[in-house]
Residue frames relative to the residue before (quaternion, step in Angstrom):
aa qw qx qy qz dx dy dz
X 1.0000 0.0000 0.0000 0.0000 0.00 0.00 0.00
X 0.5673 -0.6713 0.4376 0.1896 3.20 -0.72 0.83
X 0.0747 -0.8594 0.4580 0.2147 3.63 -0.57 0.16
X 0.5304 -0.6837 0.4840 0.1301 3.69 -0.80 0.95
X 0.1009 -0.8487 0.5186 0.0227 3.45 0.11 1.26
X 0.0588 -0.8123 0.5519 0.1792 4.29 0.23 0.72
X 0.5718 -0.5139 0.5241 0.3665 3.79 -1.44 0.27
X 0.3720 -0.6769 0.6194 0.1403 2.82 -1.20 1.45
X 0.6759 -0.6284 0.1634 0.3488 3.71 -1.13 1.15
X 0.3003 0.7863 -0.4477 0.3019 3.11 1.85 -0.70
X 0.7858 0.6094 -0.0268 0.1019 2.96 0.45 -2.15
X 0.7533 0.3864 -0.0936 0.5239 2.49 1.60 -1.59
X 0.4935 0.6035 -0.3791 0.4986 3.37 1.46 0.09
X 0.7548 0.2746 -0.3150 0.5056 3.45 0.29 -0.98
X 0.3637 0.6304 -0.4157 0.5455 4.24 1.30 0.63
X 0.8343 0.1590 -0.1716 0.4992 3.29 0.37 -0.76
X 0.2821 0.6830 -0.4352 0.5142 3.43 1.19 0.57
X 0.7899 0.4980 -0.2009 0.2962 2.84 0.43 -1.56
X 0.6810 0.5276 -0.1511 0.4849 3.16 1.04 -1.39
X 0.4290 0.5822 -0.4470 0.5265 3.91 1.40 -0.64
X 0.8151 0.3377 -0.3044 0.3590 3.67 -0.02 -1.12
X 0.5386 0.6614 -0.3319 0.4029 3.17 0.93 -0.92
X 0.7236 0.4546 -0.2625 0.4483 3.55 0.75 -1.45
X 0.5329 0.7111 -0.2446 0.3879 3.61 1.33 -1.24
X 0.7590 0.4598 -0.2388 0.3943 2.86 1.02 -1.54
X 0.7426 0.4173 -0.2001 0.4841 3.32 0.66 -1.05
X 0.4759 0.4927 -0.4700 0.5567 3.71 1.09 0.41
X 0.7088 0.4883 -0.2803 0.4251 3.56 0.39 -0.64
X 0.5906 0.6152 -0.1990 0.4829 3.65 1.44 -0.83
X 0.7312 0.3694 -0.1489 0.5538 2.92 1.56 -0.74
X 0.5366 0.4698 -0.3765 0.5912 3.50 1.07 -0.63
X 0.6053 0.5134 -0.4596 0.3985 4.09 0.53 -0.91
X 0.7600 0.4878 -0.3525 0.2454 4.10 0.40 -0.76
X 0.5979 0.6749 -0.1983 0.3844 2.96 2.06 -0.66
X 0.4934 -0.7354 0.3176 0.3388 3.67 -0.38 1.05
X 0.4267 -0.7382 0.4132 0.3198 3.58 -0.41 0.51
X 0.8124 -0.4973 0.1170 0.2812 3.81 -0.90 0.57
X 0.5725 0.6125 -0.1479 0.5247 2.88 2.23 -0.85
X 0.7436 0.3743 -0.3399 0.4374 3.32 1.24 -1.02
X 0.4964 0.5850 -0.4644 0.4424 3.50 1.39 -0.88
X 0.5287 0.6231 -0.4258 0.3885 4.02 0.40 -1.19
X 0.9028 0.3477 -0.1380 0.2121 3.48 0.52 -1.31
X 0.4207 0.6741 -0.2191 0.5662 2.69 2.12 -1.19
X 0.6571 0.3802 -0.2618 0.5959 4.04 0.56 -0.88
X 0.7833 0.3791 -0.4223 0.2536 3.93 0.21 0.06
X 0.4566 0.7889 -0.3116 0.2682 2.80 1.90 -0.38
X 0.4113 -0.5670 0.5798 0.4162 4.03 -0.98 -0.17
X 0.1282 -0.7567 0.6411 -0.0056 3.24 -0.65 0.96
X 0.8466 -0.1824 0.1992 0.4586 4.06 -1.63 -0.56
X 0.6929 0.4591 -0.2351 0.5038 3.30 0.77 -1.49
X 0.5472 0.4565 -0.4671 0.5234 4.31 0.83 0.14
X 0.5967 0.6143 -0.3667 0.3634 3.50 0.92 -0.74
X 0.6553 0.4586 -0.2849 0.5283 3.69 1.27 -0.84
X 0.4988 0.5893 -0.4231 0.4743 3.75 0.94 -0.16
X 0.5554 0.6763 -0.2957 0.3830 3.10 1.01 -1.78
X 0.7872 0.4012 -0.2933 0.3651 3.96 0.07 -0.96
X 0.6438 0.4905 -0.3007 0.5045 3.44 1.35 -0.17
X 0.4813 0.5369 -0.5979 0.3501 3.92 1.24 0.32
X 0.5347 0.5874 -0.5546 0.2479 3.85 -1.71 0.00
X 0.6695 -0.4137 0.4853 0.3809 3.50 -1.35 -0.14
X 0.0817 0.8359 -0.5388 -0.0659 3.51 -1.05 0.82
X 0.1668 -0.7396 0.6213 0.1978 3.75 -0.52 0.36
X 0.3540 -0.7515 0.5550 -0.0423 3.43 -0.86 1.82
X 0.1187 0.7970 -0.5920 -0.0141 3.73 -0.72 0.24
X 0.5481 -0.6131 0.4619 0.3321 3.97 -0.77 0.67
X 0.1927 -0.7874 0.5032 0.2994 3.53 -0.41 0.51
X 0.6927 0.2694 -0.4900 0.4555 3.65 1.03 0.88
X 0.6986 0.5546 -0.1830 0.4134 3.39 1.30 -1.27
X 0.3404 -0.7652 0.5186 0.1723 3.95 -0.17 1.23
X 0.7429 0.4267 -0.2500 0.4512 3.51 0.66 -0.84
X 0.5946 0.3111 -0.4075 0.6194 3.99 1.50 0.02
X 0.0488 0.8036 -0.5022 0.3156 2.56 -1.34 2.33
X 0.3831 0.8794 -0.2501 0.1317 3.48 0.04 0.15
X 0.6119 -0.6142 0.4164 0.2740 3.64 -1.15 -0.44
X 0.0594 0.8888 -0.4483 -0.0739 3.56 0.14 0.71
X 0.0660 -0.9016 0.4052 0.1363 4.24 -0.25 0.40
X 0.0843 -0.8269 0.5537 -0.0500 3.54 -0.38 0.69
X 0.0283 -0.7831 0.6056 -0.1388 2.60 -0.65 1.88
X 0.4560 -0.5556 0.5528 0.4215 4.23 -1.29 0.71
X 0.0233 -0.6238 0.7799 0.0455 3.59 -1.24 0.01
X 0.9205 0.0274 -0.0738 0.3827 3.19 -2.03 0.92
X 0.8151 -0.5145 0.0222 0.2653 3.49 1.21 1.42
X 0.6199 -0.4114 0.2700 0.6112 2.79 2.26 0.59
X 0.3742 0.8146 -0.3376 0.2873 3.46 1.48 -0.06
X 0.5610 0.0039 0.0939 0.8225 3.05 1.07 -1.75
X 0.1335 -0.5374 0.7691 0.3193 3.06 -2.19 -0.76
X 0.4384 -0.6897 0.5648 0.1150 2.86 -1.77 0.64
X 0.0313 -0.8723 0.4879 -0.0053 3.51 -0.41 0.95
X 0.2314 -0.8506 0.4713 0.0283 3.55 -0.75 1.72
X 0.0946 -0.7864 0.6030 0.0945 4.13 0.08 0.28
X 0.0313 0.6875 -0.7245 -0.0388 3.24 -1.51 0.71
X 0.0268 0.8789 -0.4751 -0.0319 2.93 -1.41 0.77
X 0.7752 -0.4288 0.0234 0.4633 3.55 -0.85 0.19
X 0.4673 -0.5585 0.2753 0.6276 4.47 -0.27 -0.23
X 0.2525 0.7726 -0.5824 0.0106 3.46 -1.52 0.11
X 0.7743 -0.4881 0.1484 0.3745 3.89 -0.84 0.83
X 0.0109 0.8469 -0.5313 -0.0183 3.72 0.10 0.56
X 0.3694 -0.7120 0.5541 0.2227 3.67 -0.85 0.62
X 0.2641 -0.7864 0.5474 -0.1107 2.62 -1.38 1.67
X 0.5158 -0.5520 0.4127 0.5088 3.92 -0.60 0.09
X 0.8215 0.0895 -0.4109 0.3849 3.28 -2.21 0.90
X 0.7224 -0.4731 0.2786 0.4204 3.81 0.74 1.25
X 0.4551 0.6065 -0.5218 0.3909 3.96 0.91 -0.11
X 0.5164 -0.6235 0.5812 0.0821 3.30 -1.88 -0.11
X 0.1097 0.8669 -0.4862 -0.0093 3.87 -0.31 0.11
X 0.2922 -0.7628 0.5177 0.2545 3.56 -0.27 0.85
X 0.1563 0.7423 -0.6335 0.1527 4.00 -1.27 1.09
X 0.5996 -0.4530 0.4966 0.4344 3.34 -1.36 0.18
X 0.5398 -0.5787 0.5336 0.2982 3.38 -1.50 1.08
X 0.1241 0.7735 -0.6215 -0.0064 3.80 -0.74 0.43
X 0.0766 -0.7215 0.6882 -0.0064 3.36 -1.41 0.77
X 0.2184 -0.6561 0.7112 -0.1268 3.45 -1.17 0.83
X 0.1051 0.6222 -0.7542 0.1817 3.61 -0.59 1.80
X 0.5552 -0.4509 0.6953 0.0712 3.12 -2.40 0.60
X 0.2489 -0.8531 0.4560 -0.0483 3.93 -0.92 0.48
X 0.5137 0.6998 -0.4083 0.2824 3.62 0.30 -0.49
X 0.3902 -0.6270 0.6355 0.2254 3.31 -1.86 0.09
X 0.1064 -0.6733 0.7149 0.1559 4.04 -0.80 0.63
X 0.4950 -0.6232 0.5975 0.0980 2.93 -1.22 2.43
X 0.7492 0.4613 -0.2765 0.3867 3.63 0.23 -0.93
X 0.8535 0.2316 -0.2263 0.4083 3.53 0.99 -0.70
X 0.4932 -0.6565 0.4063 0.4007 3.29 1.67 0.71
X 0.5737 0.6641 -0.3125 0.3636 3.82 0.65 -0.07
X 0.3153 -0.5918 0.6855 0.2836 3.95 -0.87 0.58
X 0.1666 0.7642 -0.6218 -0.0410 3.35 -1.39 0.14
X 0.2684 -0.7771 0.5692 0.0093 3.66 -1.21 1.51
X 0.0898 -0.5970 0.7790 0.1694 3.69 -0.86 0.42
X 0.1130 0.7315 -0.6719 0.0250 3.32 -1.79 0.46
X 0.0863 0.8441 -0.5215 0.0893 3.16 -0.91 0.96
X 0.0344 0.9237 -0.3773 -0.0572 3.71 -0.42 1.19
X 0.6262 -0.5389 0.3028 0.4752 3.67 -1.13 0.44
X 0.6192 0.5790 -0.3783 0.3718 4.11 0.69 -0.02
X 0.8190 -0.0365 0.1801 0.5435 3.78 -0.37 -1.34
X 0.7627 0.4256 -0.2031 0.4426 3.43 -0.51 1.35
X 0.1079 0.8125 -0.5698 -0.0596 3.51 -0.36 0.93
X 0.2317 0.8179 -0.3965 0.3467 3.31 1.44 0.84
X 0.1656 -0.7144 0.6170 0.2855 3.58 -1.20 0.26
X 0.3332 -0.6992 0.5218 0.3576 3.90 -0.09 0.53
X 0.0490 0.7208 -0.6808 -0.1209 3.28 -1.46 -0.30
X 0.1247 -0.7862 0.5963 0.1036 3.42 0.16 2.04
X 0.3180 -0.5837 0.6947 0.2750 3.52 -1.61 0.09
X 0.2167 0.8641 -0.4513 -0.0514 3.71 -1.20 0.32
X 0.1303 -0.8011 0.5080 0.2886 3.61 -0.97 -0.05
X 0.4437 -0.6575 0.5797 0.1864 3.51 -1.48 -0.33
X 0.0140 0.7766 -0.6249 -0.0786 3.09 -0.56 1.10
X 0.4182 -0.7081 0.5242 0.2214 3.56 -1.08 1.03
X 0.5653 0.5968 -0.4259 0.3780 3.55 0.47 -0.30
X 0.7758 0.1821 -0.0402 0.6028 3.61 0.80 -1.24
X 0.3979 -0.7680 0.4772 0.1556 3.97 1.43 0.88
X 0.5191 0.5913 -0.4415 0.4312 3.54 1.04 1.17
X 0.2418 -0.6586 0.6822 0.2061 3.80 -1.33 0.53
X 0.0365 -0.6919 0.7128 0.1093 3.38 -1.27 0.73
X 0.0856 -0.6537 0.7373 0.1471 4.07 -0.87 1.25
X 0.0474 0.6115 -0.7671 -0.1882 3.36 -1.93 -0.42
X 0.0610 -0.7050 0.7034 -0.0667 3.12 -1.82 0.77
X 0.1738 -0.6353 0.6990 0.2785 3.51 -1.22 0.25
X 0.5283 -0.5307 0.6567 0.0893 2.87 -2.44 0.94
X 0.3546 0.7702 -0.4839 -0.2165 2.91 -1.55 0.30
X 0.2109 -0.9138 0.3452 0.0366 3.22 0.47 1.66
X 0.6804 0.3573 -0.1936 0.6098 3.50 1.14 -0.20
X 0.3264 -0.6814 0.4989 0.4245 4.03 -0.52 0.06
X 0.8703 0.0672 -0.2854 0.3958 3.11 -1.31 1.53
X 0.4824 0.6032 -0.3622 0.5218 3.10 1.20 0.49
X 0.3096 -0.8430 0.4093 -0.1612 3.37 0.04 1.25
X 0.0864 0.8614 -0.4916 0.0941 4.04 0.03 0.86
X 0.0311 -0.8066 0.5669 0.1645 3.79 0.22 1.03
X 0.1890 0.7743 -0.6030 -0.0330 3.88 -0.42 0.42
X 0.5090 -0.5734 0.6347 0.0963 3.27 -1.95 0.69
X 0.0201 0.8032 -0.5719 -0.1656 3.86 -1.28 0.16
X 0.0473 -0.8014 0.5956 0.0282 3.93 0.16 0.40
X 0.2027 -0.7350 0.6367 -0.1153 3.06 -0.68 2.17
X 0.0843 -0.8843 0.4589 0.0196 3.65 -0.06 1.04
X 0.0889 -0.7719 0.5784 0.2482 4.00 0.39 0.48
X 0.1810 -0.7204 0.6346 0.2134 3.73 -1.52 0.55
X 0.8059 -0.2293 0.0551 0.5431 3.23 0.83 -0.26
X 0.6264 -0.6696 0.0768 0.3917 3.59 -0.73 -0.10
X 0.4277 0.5853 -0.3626 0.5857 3.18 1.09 1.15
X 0.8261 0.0370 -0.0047 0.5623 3.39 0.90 -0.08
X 0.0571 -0.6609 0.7361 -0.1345 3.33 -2.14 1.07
X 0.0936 -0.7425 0.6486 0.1387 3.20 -1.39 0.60
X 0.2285 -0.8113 0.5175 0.1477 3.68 -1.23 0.33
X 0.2062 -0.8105 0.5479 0.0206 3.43 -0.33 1.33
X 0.2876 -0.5823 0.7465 0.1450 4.07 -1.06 1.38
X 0.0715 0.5934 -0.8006 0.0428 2.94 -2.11 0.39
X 0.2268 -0.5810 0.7734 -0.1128 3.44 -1.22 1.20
X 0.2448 -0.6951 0.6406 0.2157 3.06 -1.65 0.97
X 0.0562 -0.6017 0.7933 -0.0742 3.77 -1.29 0.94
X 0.8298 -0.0302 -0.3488 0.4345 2.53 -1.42 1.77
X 0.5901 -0.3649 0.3897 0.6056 3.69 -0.29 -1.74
X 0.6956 0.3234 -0.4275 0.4782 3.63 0.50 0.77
X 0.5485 -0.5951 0.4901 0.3236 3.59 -1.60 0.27
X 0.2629 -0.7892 0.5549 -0.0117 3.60 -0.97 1.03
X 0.3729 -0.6734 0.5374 0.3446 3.97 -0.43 1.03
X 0.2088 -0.7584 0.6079 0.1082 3.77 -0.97 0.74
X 0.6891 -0.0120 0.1775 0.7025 3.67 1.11 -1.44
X 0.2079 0.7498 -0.6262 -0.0492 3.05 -1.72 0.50
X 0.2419 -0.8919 0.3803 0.0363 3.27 -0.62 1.34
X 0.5212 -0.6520 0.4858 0.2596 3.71 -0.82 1.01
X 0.0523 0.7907 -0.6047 -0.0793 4.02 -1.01 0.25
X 0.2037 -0.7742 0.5986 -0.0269 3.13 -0.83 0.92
X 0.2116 -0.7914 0.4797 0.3144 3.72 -0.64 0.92
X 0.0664 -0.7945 0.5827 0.1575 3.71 -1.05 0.16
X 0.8034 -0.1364 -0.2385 0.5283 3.39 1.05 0.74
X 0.6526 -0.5262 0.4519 0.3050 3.76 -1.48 0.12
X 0.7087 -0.5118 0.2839 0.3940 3.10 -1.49 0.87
């Protein structure tokens, strides 16, 4: 009969030792290739391709309604913090703006928006905020399709309480002198073109 010799505990301890270090090691080999939190942090703050498509919309623009003659104006895009964001200024023509204790004041329309891309959420995003209708800060969400060189944000309004506004903006470069921008608002269950406006560059960034 044969006899069955079992590990003595010694054995099996310095066995499973063995295999701790072993596993350790090769967790660590693997944890070692992975960027550490600081570089990921930066690497994700950086401007990257998708700023580059912002990038064709910096310079001076003269806007013009493509029905309304009297909506007119000046629009300026500028990079900020290295192409990070851009900064985008709008002037327009004079009309009644609301002022404090219910009064009125006549001024150039003006509007003042934020730019940037979020590396992590794959996502354009615009703050905008203007001296006329609204004491809101938007926050548009958007993408970019390269094929048809267009951004499409959407955002919802709400300028009255409980009054809700889901709207859409389709920024549409034609070439590099020119873009148009097209509003939509939703009425009923579909989006509807409210305004769209013509740009023309008239100088470089």
């Amino acid at each position: 009969m044969k006899k069955t010799i079992l590990p003595t505990m010694a054995t099996m301890i310095s066995l499973a030792t063995l295999i701790c270090i072993a596993f350790n090691g090769a967790a660590y080999a693997q944890a070692s290739k992975q960027p550490d939190t600081m570089t990921q942090l930066l690497d994700y703050s950086r401007p990257g391709a998708a700023h580059d498509e912002l990038e064709k919309l910096a310079g001076t623009w003269s806007f013009q309604d493509a029905e309304l003659a009297f909506v007119k104006g000046t629009l300026v895009r500028k990079p900020i913090y290295n192409g990070r964001f851009y900064s985008v200024e709008m002037t327009g023509g004079k009309l009644p703006v609301p002022v404090a204790d219910g009064k009125m004041k006549e001024e150039f329309y003006q509007s003042m928006q934020i730019e940037g891309f979020d590396n992590p959420k794959k996502k354009y995003i615009t703050t905008s905020i203007n001296n006329h209708i609204g004491s809101d800060i938007q926050m548009q969400t958007g993408t970019f399709d390269a094929a048809k060189q267009t951004f499409t944000y959407e955002w919802d309004d709400e300028l009255i309480p409980g009054q809700i506004q889901k709207n859409r903006r389709v920024l549409t470069i034609n070439d590099a002198n020119h873009y148009k921008e097209e509003f939509y608002e939703i009425h009923g269950n579909e989006f509807v073109k409210v305004r769209e406006l013509d740009y023309t560059k008239t100088t470089g960034q």
